[in-house]
C-alpha positions, 0 to 999 in steps of 0.5 A, spaced: 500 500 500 503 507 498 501 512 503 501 519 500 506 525 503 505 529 507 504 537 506 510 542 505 509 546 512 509 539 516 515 535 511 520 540 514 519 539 521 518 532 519 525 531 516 528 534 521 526 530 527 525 524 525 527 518 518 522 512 516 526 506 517 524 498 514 517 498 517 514 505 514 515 507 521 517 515 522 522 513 528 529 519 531 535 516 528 540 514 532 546 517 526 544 522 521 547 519 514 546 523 508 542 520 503 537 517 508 530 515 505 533 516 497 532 509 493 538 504 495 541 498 492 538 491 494 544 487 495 541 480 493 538 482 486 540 488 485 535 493 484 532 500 487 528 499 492 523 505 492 523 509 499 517 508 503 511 513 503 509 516 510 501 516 511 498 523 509 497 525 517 504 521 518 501 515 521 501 508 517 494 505 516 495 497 517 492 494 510 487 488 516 484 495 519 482 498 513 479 491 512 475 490 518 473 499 517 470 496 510 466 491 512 464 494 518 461 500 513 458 494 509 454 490 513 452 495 519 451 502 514 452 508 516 451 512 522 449 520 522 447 525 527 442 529 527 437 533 532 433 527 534 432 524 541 437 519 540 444 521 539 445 516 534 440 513 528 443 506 525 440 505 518 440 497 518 437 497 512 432 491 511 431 490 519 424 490 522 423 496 526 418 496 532 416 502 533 415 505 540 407 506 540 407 498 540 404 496 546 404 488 547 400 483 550 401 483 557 405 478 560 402 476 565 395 475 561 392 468 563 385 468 559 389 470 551 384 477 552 388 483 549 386 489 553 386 496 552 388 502 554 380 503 554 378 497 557 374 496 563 373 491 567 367 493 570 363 495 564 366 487 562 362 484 568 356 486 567 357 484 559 358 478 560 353 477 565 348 480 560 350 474 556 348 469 561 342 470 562 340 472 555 344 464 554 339 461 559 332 465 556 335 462 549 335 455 553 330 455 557 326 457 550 329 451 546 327 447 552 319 450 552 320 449 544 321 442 545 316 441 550 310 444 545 313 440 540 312 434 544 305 436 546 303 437 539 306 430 536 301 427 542 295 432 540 296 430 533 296 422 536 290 424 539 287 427 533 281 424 530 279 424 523 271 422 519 273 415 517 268 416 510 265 421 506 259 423 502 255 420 507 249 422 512 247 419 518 241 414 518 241 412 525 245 415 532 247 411 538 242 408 542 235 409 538 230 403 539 227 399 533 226 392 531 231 393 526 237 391 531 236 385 535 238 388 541 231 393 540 238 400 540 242 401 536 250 401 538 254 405 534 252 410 529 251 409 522 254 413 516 250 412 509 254 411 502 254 409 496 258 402 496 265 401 495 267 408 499 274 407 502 274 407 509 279 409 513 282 408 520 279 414 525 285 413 530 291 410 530 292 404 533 293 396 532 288 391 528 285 386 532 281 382 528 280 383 521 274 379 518 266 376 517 262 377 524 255 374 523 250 381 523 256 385 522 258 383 516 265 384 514 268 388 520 275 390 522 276 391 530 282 396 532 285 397 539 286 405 540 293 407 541 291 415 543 287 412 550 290 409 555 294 403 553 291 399 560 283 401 558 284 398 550 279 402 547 276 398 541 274 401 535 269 397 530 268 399 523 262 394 520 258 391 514 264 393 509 264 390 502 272 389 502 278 389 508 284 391 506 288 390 512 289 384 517 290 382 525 296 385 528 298 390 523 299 397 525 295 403 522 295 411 523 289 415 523 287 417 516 290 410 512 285 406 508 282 400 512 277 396 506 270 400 504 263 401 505 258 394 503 252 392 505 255 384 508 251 382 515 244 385 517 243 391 513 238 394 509 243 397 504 251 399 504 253 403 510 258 404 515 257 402 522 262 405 527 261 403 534 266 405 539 267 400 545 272 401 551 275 395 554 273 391 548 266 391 553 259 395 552 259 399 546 258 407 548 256 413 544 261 414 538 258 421 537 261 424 543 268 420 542 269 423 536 267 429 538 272 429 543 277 428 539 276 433 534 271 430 529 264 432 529 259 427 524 
């Protein structure tokens, strides 16, 4: 590395003092000899060897320190003063950079909740208070929901419809004539044309399906929608064609057989009589009427 020489008002005081020896150092010599700091000979080879230069401020720079100031500049970037805060600003160049207004989560936070500068415990409490009682109304509710929905699915069940149509009533329950050989009629009879579809009145279980003497063709269903000990007996008779047989389960509205005039009739009808217990047979107008249905 060449160094450059120093100023013409430095060099002569310089000179005077002081001769540069092996190294490029400026060190007080022990003999003044002339010549000292021209060119000399090289005893081995025989060339000139050119004197050392001294360094512009007269202090040699050693080439590993220079390395290490550029390295140094490379990788950490420049510094600057200025007239901010802080006395110094390191550019980084591609560093992130926090800025001072961040406000962390709290390190001593056990519930993951962020808070706020304008949080309020207070208001909190009486939030979540408000959420859990509007959570038990909404509870509550779906509980009063189920529970109607469960009463409506039992109403429906207890739900009775007409089991035939286009028909007129020829003889309620308990008129007297010679027509019945009991001298009273036991059900109610529903007039129609032969081969009206017949339909189960109430859901339940078929006991017996087929010809019963003066009833004809009868059907006999245990009822589902009357307490299960009482076994409440529901008669369809004189019917022209049966459809279903013992053991089979019906729903209230389902195609049972149809209107005829089989057994001791005096032309096609249906005969409905109602007997709890499977015993004496008891007004079908007014069962029917408890359960919705008005022949």
């Amino acid at each position: 590395m060449r160094y450059s020489r120093p100023s013409p008002l430095r060099s002569r005081s310089l000179d005077a003092a002081f001769v540069l020896d092996r190294y490029g150092d400026w060190v007080k010599p022990t003999a003044q000899r002339r010549g000292a700091g021209r060119a000399t000979s090289d005893p081995a080879g025989g060339k000139r060897v050119a004197p050392k230069k001294e360094s512009r401020y007269g202090v040699r720079v050693a080439p590993a320190i220079a390395g290490l100031v550029a390295m140094s500049a490379a990788g950490f970037g420049t510094v600057t003063v200025g007239d901010s805060q802080d006395d110094t600003v390191m550019s980084s160049g591609p560093r992130q950079t926090t800025d001072r207004s961040y406000a962390g989560v709290d390190a001593g936070s056990t519930d993951g909740t962020d808070i706020s500068r304008s949080f309020n415990r207070q208001v909190y409490e009486e939030q979540r208070t408000t959420q859990e009682e509007q959570l038990a109304i909404v509870a509550a509710q779906r509980q009063q929901i189920e529970q109607d929905v469960e009463s409506y699915a039992e109403q429906v069940a207890d739900q009775w419809v007409i089991p035939v149509t286009g028909y007129r009533l020829t003889a309620r329950f308990g008129q007297s004539s010679g027509l019945w050989s009991s001298g009273q009629h036991t059900g109610l009879d529903l007039a129609g044309p032969s081969g009206t579809t017949i339909v189960a009145a109430a859901s339940g279980t078929v006991k017996t399906a087929g010809y019963d003497g003066a009833y004809g063709n009868k059907t006999s269903i245990v009822l589902d929608d009357i307490d299960p000990g009482n076994q409440t007996e529901m008669w369809y008779a004189h019917q022209s064609r049966i459809v279903v047989e013992p053991g089979q389960k019906v729903n209230a509205g389902d195609v049972i057989g149809y209107t005829g005039a089989t057994g001791n009739v005096t032309g096609p009808h249906l005969h409905l009589e109602v007997r709890p217990e499977g015993g004496e047979p008891v007004n079908p107008e007014e069962a029917l009427q408890e359960h919705g249905v008005r022949p």
